[in-house]
N, C-alpha and C positions, 0 to 999 in steps of 0.2 A: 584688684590685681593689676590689672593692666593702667592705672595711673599711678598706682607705685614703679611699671618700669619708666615710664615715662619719665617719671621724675628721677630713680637712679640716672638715664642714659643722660638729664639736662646736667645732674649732678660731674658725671663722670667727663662730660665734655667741657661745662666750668672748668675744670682740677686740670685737664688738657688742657685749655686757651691759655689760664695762666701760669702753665709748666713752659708756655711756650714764648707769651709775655719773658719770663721770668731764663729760660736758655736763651732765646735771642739775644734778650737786653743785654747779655752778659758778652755774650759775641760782639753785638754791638756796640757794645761801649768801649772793648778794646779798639774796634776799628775807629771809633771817634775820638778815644784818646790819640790815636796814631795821625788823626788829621786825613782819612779814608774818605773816598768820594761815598760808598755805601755804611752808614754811620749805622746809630742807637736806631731808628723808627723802621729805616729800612729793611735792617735784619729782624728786628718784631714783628712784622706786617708779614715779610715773608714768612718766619715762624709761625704765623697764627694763620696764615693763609693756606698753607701746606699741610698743617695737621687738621683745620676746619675742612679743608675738602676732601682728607683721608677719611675723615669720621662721616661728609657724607656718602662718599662713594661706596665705604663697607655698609650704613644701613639702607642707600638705593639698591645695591644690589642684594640685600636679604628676601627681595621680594622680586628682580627683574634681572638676577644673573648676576655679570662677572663683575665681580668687586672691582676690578683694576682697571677697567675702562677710565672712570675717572683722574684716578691718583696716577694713572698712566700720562696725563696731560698736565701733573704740576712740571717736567722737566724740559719741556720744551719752551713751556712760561719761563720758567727760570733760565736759561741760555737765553732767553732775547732779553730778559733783566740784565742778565749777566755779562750781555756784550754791549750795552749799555756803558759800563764802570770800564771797560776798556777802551782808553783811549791811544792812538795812532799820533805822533809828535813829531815831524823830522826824523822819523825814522827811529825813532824809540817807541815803546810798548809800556803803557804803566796800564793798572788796574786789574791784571791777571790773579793775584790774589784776590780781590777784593772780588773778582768774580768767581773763584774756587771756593771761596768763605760763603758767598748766596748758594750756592750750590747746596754745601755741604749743609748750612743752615734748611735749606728747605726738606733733606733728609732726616735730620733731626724731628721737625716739626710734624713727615709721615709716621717716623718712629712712634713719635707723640699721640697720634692721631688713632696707630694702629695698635697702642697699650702697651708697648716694648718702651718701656718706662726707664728702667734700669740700662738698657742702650743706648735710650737718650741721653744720658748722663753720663754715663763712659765716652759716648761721643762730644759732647759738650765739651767734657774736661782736657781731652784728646787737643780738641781744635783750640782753646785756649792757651795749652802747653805749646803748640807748635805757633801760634801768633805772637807771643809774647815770651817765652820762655826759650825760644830760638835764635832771639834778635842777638843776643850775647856769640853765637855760634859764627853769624852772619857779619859780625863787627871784626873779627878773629881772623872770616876768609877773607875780611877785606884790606882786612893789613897786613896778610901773607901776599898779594896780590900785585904784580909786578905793574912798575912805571917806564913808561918812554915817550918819548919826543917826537915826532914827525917835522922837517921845513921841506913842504910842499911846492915848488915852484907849478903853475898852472897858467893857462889862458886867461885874461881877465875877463869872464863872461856874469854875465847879471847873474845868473844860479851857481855859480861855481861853491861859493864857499858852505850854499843851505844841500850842496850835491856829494860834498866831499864829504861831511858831520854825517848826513842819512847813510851814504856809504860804509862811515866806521861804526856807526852806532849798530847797522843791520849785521856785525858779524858778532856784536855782544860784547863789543868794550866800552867802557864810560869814557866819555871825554870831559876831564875836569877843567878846561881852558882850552879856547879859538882865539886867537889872534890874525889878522893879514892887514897888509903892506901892500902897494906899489912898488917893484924894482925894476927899471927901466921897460921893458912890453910884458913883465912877467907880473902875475897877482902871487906873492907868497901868503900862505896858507901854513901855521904854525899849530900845531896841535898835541897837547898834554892829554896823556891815555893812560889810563886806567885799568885792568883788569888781569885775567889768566895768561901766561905766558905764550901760550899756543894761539892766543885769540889776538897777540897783540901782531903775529906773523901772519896771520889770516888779515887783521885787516891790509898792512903795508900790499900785501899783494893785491887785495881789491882796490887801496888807494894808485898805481904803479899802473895797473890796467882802466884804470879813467881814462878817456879821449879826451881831455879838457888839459891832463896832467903833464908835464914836461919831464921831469925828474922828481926825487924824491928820496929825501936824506932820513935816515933814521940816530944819528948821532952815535952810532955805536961803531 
């Protein structure tokens, strides 16, 4: 009796590792279609790491207490994973997704772990619709998405031009072209923007309150 459960429980946690194998890979393979710093192996490992230490922390604690002690410490793992894939740029932010997609991956893989079988597959399917099946959505706001121009006259200072780009980038507009010049003691600074209408007035006024900055034309 007792090595027949033995071998259900090796059974039942095979059928887990490779449901988890097999939702990661599927996460991951979109992120590494997309060219993702957390790709295919990543999202696996965290998959199978996540449901392998759910499944032991329910049967340590069948015999020493509180189940969640363990599975309590996969998410703290996964936010130092997860801020990892996020990278800090002159003032731009990339890998945010790609750190909400380990996350959500590593809940998955508890689902997994804890026999919520059919969750994990609602959820899987979830996270795939919203990684690939929203990019058409995101192409859409981005050419509803208004353009403008900045000529920056400024100080000509060694950091001026990597101070004025961190500057617009931090209030959330793309900048699709920097250009600058020399105009007799002035550095001009030229700058193509990108984004929400609101965001591109937020920046002009963080660019207008630079100490570096002289004046500043928005073409309009």
């Amino acid at each position: 009796m007792l090595s027949d459960l033995f071998r259900d429980l090796r059974l039942e946690l095979l059928v887990q590792l490779l449901l988890a194998v097999l939702f990661g890979g599927a996460i991951g393979l979109e992120r590494e279609l997309s060219g993702k710093p957390a790709g295919l192996r990543t999202n696996i490992l965290i998959c199978i790491g996540a449901t392998f230490f759910t499944v032991l922390s329910l049967h340590v604690a069948a015999s020493r207490g509180d189940p969640g002690r363990v599975a309590a410490q996969i998410l703290p793992g996964i936010g130092f994973i997860g801020a990892g894939t996020i990278l800090h740029m002159r003032g731009a932010v990339t890998g945010l997704t790609s750190a909400a997609t380990l996350w959500v991956v590593a809940a998955i893989g508890m689902g997994l772990g804890s026999g919520a079988y059919a969750e994990a597959v609602g959820a899987t399917l979830l996270v795939l619709v919203v990684l690939a099946g929203l990019r058409p959505v995101e192409r859409l706001v981005a050419l509803r998405s208004s353009r403008s121009h900045l000529t920056i006259h400024a100080r000509p200072e060694a950091t001026t031009v990597e101070d004025l780009e961190s500057l617009v980038r931090a209030t959330g507009v793309d900048i699709d072209r920097t250009s600058f010049r020399r105009e007799n003691v002035d550095l001009v600074v030229e700058l193509e923007l990108q984004g929400p209408r609101r965001l591109h007035d937020q920046a002009l006024i963080a660019v207008v309150h630079h100490p570096s900055v002289r004046s500043v034309s928005s073409g309009e």
